[in-house]
Each structure stands twice: as structure tokens, then as C-alpha cells.
C-alpha positions in Angstrom: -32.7 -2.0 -13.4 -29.6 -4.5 -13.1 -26.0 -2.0 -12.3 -22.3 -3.0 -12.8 -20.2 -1.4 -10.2 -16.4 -1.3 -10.5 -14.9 -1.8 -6.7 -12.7 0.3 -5.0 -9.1 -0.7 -3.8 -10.8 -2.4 -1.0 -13.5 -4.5 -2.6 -15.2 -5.8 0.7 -15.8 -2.9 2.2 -17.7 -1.4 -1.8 -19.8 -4.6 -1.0 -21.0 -3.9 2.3 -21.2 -0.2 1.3 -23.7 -1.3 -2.1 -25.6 -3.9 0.2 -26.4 -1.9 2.8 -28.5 0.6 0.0 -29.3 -1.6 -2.9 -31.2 -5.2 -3.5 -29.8 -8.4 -5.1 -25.7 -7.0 -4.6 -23.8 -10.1 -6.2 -19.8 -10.1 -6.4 -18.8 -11.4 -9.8 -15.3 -10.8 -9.3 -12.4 -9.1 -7.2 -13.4 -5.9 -9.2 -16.6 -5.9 -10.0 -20.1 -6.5 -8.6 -24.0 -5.9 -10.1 -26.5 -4.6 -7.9 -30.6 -3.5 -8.7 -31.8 -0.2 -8.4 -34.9 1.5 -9.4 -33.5 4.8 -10.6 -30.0 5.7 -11.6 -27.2 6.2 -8.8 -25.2 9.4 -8.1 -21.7 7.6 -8.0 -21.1 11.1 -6.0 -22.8 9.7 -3.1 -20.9 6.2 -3.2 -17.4 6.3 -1.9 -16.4 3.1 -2.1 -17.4 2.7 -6.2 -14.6 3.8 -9.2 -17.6 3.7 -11.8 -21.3 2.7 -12.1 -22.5 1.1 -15.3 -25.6 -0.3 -16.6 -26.3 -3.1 -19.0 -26.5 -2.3 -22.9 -29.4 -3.4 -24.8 -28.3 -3.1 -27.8 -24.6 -4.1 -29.0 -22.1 -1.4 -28.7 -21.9 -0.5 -32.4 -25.8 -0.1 -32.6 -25.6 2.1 -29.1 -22.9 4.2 -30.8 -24.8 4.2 -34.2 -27.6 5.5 -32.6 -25.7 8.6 -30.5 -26.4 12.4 -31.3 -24.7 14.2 -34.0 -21.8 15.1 -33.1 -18.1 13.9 -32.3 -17.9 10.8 -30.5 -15.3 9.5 -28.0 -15.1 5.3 -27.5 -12.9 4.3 -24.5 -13.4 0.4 -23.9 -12.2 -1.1 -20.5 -12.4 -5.2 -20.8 -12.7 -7.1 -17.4 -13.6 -10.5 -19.1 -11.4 -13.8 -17.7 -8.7 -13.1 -21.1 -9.0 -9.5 -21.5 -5.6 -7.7 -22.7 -4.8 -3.9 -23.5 -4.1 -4.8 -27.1 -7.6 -6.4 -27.1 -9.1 -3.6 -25.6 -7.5 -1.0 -27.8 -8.4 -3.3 -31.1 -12.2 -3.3 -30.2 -12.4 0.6 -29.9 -10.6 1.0 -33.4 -12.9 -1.8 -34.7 -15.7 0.5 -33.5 -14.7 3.5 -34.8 -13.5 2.3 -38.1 -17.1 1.4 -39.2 -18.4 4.2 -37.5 -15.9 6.0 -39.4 -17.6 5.0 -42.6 -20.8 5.6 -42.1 -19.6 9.4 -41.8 -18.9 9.7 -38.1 -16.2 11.5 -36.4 -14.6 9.2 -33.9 -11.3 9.6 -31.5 -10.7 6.5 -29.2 -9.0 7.1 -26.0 -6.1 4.9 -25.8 -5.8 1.9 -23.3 -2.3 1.2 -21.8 -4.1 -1.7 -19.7 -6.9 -4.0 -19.9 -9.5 -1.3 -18.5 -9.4 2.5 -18.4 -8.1 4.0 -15.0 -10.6 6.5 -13.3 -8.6 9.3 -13.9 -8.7 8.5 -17.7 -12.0 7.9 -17.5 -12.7 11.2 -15.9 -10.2 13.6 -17.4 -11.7 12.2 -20.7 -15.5 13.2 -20.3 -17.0 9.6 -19.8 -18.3 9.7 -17.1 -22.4 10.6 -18.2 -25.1 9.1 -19.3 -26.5 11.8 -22.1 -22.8 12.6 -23.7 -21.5 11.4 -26.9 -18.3 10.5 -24.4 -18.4 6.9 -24.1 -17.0 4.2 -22.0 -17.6 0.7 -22.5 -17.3 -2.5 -20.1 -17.1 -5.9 -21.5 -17.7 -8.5 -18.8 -17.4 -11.8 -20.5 -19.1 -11.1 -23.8 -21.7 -8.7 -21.8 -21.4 -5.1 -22.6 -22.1 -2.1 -20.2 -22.4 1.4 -20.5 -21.1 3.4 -17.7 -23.1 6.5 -16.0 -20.7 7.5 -13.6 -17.0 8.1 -12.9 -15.6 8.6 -9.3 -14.5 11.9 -9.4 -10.9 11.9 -7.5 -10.3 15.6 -7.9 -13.8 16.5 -6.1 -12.8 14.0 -3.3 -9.2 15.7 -3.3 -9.8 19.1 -2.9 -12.6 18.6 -0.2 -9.9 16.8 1.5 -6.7 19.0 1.3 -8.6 22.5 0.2 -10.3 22.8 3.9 -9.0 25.8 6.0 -8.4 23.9 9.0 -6.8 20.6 8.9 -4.6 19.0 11.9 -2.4 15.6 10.9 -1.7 14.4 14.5 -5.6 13.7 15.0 -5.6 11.6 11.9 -7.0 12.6 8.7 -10.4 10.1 7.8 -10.8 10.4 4.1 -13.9 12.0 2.6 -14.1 8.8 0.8 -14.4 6.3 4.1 -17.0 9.4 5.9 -19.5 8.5 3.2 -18.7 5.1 3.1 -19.8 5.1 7.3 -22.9 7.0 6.5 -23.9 4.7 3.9 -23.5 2.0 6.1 -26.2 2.7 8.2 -28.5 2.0 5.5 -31.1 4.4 3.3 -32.2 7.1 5.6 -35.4 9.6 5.6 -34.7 13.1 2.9 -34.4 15.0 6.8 -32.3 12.8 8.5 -30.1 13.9 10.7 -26.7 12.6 11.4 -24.7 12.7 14.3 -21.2 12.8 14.7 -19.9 12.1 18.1 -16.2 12.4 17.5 -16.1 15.1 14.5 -12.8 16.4 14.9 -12.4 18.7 11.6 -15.7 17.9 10.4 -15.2 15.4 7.6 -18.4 13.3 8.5 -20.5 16.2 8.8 -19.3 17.9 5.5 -20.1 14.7 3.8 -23.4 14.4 5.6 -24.2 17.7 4.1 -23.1 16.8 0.5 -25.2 14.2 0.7 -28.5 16.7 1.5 -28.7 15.4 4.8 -28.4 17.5 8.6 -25.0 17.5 9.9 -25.0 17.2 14.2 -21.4 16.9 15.6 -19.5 17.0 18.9 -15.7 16.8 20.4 -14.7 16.9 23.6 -11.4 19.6 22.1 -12.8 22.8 22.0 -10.2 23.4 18.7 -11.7 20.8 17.2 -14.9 22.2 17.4 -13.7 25.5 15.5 -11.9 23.1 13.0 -15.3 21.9 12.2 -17.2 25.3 12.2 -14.5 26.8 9.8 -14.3 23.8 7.7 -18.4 23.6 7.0 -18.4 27.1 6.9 -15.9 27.1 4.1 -18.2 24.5 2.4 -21.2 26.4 2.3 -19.1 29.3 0.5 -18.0 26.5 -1.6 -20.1 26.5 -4.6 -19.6 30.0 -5.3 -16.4 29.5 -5.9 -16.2 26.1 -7.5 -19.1 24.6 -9.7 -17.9 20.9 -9.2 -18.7 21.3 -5.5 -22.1 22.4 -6.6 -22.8 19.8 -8.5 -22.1 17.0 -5.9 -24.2 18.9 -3.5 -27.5 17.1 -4.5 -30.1 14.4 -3.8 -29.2 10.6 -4.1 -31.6 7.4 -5.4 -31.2 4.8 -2.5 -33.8 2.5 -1.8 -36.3 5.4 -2.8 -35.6 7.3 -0.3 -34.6 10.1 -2.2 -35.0 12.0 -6.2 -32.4 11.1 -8.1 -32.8 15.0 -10.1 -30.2 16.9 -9.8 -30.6 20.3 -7.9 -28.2 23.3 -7.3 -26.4 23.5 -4.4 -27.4 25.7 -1.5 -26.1 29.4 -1.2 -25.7 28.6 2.1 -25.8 25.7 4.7 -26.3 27.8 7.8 -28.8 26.1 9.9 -27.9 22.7 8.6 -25.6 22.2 10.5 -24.4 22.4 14.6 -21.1 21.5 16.4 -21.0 21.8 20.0 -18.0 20.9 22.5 -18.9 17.6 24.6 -17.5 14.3 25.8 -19.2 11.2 23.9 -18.7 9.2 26.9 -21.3 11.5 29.4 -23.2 14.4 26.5 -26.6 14.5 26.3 -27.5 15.1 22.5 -30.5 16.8 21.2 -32.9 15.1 19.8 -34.0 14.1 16.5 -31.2 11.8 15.7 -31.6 9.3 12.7 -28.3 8.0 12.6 -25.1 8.0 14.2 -21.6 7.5 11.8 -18.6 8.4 13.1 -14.4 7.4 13.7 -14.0 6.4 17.5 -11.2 7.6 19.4 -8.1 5.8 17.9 -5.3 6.4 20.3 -2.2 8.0 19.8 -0.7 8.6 16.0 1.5 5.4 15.4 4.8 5.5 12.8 5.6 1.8 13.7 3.7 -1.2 15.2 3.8 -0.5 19.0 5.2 -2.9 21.8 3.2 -5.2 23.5 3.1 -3.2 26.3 2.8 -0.7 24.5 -0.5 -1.9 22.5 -2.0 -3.4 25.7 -2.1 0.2 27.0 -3.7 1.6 23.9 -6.5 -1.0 24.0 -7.7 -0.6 27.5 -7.9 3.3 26.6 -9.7 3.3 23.5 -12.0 0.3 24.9 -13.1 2.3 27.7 -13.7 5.4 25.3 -15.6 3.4 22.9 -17.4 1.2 24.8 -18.1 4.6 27.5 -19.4 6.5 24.3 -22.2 3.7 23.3 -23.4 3.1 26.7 -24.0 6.5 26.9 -25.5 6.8 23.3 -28.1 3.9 23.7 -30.7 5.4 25.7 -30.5 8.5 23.9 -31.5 6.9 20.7 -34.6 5.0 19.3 -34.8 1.2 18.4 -32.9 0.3 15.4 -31.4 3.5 15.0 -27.9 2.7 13.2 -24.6 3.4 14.1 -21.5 2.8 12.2 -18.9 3.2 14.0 -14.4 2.7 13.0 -12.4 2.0 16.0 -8.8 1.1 15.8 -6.7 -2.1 14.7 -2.7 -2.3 14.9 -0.3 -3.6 12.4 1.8 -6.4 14.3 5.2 -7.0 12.8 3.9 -10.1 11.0 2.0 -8.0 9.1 -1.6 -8.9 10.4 -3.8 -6.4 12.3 -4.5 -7.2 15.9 -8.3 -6.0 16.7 -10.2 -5.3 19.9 -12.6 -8.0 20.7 -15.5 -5.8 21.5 -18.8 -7.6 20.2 -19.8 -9.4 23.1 -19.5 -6.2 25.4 -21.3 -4.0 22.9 -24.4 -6.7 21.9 -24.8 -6.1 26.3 -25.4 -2.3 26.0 -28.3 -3.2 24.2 -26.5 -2.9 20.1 -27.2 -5.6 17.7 -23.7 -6.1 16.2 -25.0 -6.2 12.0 -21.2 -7.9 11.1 -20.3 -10.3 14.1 -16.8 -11.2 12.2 -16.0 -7.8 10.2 -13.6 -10.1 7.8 -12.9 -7.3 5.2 -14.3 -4.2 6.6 -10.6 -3.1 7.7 -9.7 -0.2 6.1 -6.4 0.7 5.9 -3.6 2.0 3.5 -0.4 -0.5 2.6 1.7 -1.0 5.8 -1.1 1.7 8.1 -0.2 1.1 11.6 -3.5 2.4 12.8 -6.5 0.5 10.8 -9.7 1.3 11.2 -12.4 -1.4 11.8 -15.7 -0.3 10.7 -18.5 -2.1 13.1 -21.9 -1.8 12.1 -24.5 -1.9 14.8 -28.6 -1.0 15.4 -30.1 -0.4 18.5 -31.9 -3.0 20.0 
């Protein structure tokens, strides 16, 4: 089945996030991008999506005509080449003034811009695909229903609701951690992912979301209790919050897993283990299916560094980096991926100076998946400290 996906803020990085799970992933704009699937996504899973959509059948009025009884609720979000919010808004009330005559009760949610934001779209209810809550995309006269939302309060409260959080080590979004694990690609129901740098646990609490094992290790013995008392807080989680509960479940990529939902664990002990240990020399146990993780990134930055200054950082997180895969290769089975984000520094002209790694890593026995990583630099407007995302498979 053919899927519309609405990109995140950084639309490059959504690509390589839907291509490395899903067939026949074509951009058709800044914004937006279709993709095949078998069975319906979990836009839980998908970090770097704002909503999920599939193709209409049917026009919209007939696909309205033919909802439940019932209240209905019509938001329309227009991405076509001359979309405008007065365009948008006038197709809704269209809509739901025939509706409105055949004896249905109809509110439209109003559009301020050409498309619903995701908040609107989520604080509204249309988000699902078995609701009379609608939302409508119109792609150049091609209509799409959307079956998921991004829900930004889920991904907010994992982030700032966790018991044990440190600033000065950085703070990887929840969003980016799945991101990385999708990366490496659809993995076995079992799989367990490993974690090498886990400081508070934000990789391994969204391995776990996704239904997979969660294997991390720091060389700081506090951040090794960060991470115990953050997944421990998680596993109490859905007893205390249903929307946890209901992101806690399995995901459709590349068949690999049910798409039917299933209640979240009452617990995740035994899912999980964080042990103290230097990337650069630990032995890890074995199995480990893939490896996703944020390399060491230096020291927190408030302004681009000096030359000097930046020639310093690079030799240290080189050798840290490039000391961490060495000792990772042999310890893992051919092809096994591993997405990894080391740093990149704003320079004063605005550009982000990156370390030139590929050659050294392809020698510890890594095929390097994106040679030239144009767009897979995540960052936030004016971020001294970027993080370029490498994807690699052993050899």
C-alpha cells in the first residue's frame, strides 16, 4: 500500500530514516514524501515523520459520506504548488455544508495556514484511522487520509519527565534516539540493541518502546545510575500514564514485526542491562543485533570554538570514536549495523566543520552506508555542537 509522509524539520534525515525501513521512498517535495508498506505504520516508532497518510479511494465527500454515525470533525491541510489557508478553510466548509444537508453533524477545525500544524492535528483527535476525526491532505488534486499524528506531548514528557537528567552531558532528543535505531534498518522481534555511550539512557528507553532489548554502557559510573533510574521509571510508566502505554507496542517494518497493538508491559525488568565500561577497550556480551548510539561529542560549546581550540576537540573525539569501533568490530557479526552521531562545529560563517573519518573507519573493517552524509546533520538553529549521523555495517 502507497503512504504519504509529512517530513520533519529536517527533511533529509525523515528520508534516510523511511528508506532505511520501507521500499519505493520518493521525495515529492521539501515536505513530503510517499513510501510502500505492506501493513499500516505506527508513526510512534518514526521519529523523524509529523504524520502518516494513505491514499483515498474514494473522493473526500464520499469517504466522509460513508463514516459512522456520529459527529464528524473535517480538518483539511493543502500542500498542492497554490495551496492558501483561505483555500484550505473553504474546502472543509464546502464539505461540511453538504454533509450538513444530508443530516450530518459537522464542526471543521479551523486553518490559520495552508496545512494543519501537528499540535492541531493532535489536540484535535485526527490522528486515527477508525475515528470520525478527520484530516485531509490534498497533494495536487490527490487526496489522502492521514492515520497518524506525531504525538509531541508523548515525545515531551519522555524527555523532560525522567528522574535523572544531566544538561552538561548533552541532552539527545527521544526523537533523534529512534531516528538512530531506525537507521540500522528492520531488525529481528528479539533484537537486541546496544548502546555503547548511554549516558541517561535515552537510546535504550526508546529501544524498549520500540519492543526491542535495551544493552547499554558508560565509562561514568553516574551515568550508569542515570540510566538504571530513568528505565526504571519507564517500566512504572504505564501505570501511571496510559499514553506511555500505548506507544509501548510492536511496529510494521519490512515485516519484521505485527502491526496489532498490545499493552504495555507491567514491567521491563530483564529487558534491559547497563553496566559501567569504556567503549574504547569493553568486551560486550553477546547477542548483539545492532549497535545505535551518540559518540563522545566533546565538551558543551556556547559559541563556535577557536581554531585551536577545535583542533584540540577533534583529535580527542577522533581517538574516542575511531578507539570505540576498532574495538567493536570483532565483537560483532558481518553486517551487523551501527549508527553512530559524532560531532560537527558551527564555524562563524555559519557552516559546520566535520571530521573526515570515512576513510579511517572503511580500514577497521565498516562499510561506510552514506560516504558524503549531505543532510544527515542534525542540529537546532545556530547548535554549536551538530551531530553527524554515520551509518555503517560491518564488513
Amino acid at each position: 500500500m502507497r503512504y504519504l509522509a509529512v517530513l520533519g524539520r529536517q527533511p533529509e534525515i525523515s528520508l534516510a530514516e523511511l528508506s532505511a525501513l520501507f521500499s519505493r521512498v520518493t521525495k515529492i517535495s521539501d515536505e513530503l514524501a510517499t513510501f510502500s508498506a505492506d501493513k499500516e505504520p505506527l508513526i510512534d516508532r518514526l521519529g523523524g515523520c509529523l504524520k502518516i497518510a494513505v491514499e483515498l479511494n474514494d473522493s473526500p465527500l464520499e469517504y466522509l459520506q460513508n463514516l459512522p454515525e456520529g459527529k464528524i470533525t473535517i480538518g483539511v491541510s493543502d500542500f498542492s504548488t497554490k495551496a492558501s489557508a483561505r483555500k484550505s478553510q473553504s474546502e472543509a466548509l464546502r464539505l461540511k455544508k453538504i454533509l450538513s444537508r444530508h443530516g450530518r453533524s459537522v464542526r471543521v477545525v479551523e486553518n490559520k495556514s495552508t496545512v494543519l500544524s501537528t499540535a492541531t492535528s493532535l489536540h484535535n483527535g485526527l490522528s486515527g484511522s477508525k475515528t470520525n476525526k478527520v484530516e485531509l491532505i490534498l497533494v495536487n488534486e490527490k487526496w489522502w487520509r492521514v492515520v497518524g499524528v506525531q504525538n509531541i506531548d508523548a515525545y515531551a514528557r519522555r524527555d523532560q519527565a525522567r528522574p535523572a537528567r544531566d544538561a552538561k552531558v548533552g541532552m539527545l532528543p527521544p526523537k533523534l534516539a529512534q531516528i538512530l535505531i531506525n537507521l540500522c534498518g528492520p531488525l529481528p522481534a528479539d533484537a537486541r540493541v546496544l548502546d555503547p555511550f548511554c549516558g541517561t539512557g535515552v537510546v535504550l528507553q526508546e529501544a524498549l518502546l520500540m519492543g526491542y532489548q535495551a544493552y547499554g554502557t558508560d565509562l561514568s559510573d553516574r551515568m550508569v545510575e542515570y540510566s538504571k533510574k530513568n528505565l526504571e521509571w519507564l517500566s512504572e510508566e504505564p501505570k501511571t500514564d496510559p499514553s506511555r502505554a500505548a506507544s509501548v507496542r510492536p511496529i510494521a517494518m519490512g515485516g519484521q514485526r505485527s502491526s496489532s497493538p498490545c499493552q504495555a508491559p507491567d514491567s521491563l525488568e530483564g529487558q534491559f542491562q547497563v553496566l559501567q565500561g569504556d567503549a574504547t577497550s569493553f568486551t560486550w556480551e553477546q547477542p548483539i543485533d545492532a549497535v545505535a548510539c551518540e559518540g563522545y561529542l566533546g565538551q558543551p560549546m556556547s559559541l563556535p570554538p577557536a581554531d585551536i581550540k577545535l583542533k584540540t576537540e577533534k583529535q580527542e573525539c577522533s581517538s574516542i570514536i575511531l578507539g570505540f569501533l576498532k574495538n567493536l568490530a570483532p565483537q560483532i557479526k558481518s553486517n551487523t549495523p551501527v549508527v553512530v552521531a559524532i560531532p560537527a562545529w558551527l564555524r562563524p560563517d555559519g557552516s559546520y566543520h566535520r571530521m573526515n573519518l570515512v576513510d579511517e573507519i572503511a580500514n577497521l573493517g565498516y562499510n561506510v552506508m552514506n560516504k558524503t552524509r549531505e543532510g544527515l546533520l542534525y542540529h537546532r538553529d545556530n547548535q554549536v555542537v551538530a551531530r553527524d549521523i554515520i551509518i555503517l555495517r560491518k564488513k
